[in-house]
C-alpha positions in Angstrom: -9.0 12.3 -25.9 -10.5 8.8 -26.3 -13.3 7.2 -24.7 -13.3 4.6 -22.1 -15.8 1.4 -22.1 -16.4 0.1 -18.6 -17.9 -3.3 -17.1 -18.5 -3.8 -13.2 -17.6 -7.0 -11.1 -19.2 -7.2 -8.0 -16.7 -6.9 -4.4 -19.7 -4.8 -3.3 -21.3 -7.9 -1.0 -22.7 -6.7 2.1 -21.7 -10.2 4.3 -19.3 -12.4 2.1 -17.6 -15.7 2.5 -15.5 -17.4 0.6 -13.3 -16.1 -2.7 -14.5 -13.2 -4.9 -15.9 -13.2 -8.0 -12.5 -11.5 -9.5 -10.5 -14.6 -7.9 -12.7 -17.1 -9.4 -12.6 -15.9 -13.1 -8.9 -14.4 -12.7 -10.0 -10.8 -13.4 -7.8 -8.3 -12.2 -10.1 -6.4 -10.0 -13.5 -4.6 -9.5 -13.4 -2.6 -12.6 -12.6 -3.3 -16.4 -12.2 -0.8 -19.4 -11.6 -0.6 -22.8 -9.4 2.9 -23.5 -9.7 3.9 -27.1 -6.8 6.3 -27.9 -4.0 7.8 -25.2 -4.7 6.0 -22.0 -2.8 8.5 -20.0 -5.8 10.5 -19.5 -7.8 7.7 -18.1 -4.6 6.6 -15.9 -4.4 10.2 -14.1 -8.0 10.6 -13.2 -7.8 6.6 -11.8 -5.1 7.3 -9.9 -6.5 10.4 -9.0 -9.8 9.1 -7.6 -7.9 6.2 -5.4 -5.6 9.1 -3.6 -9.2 10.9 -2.8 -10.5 7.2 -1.6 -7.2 6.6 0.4 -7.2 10.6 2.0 -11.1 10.8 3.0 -12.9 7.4 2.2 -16.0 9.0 3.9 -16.3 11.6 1.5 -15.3 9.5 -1.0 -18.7 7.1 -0.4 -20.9 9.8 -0.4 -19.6 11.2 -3.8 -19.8 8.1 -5.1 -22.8 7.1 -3.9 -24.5 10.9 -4.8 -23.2 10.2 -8.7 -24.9 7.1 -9.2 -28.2 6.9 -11.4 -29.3 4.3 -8.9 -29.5 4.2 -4.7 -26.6 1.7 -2.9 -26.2 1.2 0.4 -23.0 3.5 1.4 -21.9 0.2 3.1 -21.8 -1.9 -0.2 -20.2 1.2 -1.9 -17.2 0.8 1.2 -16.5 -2.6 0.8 -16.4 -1.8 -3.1 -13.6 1.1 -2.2 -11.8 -1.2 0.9 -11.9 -4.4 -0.9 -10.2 -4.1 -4.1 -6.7 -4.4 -5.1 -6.2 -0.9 -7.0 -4.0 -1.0 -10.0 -3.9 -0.6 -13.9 -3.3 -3.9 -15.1 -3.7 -5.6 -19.1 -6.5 -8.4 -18.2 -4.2 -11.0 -20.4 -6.2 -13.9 -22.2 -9.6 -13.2 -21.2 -11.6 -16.1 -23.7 -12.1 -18.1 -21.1 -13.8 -15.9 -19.0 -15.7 -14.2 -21.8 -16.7 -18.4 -22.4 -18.4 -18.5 -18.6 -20.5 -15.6 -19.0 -21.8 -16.5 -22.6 -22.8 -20.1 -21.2 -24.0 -19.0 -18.0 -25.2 -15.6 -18.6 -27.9 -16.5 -21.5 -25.9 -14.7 -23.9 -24.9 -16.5 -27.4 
């Protein structure tokens, strides 16, 4: 089984106006990760976790919310689940955005 690398995007906005962060950059969601080895593994639970979201999105916050090493609001943690397109997609040609957040984010 490999291991899976993950970086968060931020849908999470308590009052928002305007595009997201995702459609700015052209990311392909909330969520990114690196899979080292079979994906499949990583694929099932995903799609696993969005059937739970989609069948009981109330207990689905509070799981959420009750596995995280830090307190959210349960209504940031709900627009996280409502707001983004679910899917397993290849993020394409990502040096432009990987440009943005080196000049913008203090990195080098």
């Amino acid at each position: 089984m490999g291991s899976a690398q993950s970086a968060v995007l931020n849908l999470g906005v308590l009052e928002h106006v305007g595009e997201f962060l995702e459609d700015l950059v052209g990311a392909p969601g909330a969520c990114g990760a690196q899979i080292n080895g079979n994906p499949q593994y990583f694929i099932d639970v995903y799609k696993a976790g969005i059937e739970i979201a989609r069948r009981n999105l109330s207990d689905a916050i509070d799981y959420v919310a009750n596995k995280l090493p830090i307190r959210l609001p349960r209504d940031f943690i709900r627009n996280i689940l409502t707001r983004v397109r679910y899917g397993i997609y290849s993020p394409g040609d990502y040096r432009e955005f990987v440009e943005v957040v080196k000049r913008y984010g203090g990195g080098k």
